[in-house]
C-alpha positions in Angstrom: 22.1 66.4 33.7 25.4 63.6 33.7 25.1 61.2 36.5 27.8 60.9 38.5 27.2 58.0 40.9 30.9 56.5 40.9 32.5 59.9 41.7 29.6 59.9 44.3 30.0 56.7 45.5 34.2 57.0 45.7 33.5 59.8 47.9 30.6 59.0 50.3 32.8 55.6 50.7 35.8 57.6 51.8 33.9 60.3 54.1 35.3 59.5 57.8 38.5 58.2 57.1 39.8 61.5 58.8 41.4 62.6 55.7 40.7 65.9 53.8 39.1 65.8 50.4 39.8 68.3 47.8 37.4 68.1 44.5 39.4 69.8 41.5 38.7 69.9 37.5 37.5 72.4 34.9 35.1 74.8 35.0 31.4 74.6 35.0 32.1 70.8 35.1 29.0 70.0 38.2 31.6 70.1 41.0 29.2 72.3 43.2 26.8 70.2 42.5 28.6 67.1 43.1 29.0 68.1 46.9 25.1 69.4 46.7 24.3 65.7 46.2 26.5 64.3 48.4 24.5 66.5 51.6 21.2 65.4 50.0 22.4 61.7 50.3 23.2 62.5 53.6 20.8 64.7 55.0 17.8 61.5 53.0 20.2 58.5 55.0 20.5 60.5 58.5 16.6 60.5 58.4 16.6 57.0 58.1 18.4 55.9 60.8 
C-alpha cells in the first residue's frame, strides 16, 4: 500500500472552507480509498474530542 499522507493532509486541511472538493486521476489509482481514510481520521479525531 502507497502512503498518501500529503494528499491526505492537503485535504483534511481544506475540509470546511465551504468549498466543494472533487478527487480525479486514473484508474485503480487508491482514490476510494483516499476518502476511506479521510472518514477513519475523522471518525478516530471526533472520538477524541
Amino acid at each position: 500500500m502507497i502512503a498518501r499522507n500529503d494528499y491526505l493532509q492537503k485535504i483534511i486541511d481544506r475540509m470546511n472552507n465551504g468549498m466543494i472538493k472533487v478527487v480525479t486521476e486514473i484508474r485503480r489509482c487508491g482514490k476510494s480509498y483516499l476518502l476511506f481514510d479521510i472518514f477513519y481520521n475523522l471518525n478516530n479525531i471526533l472520538y477524541i474530542i
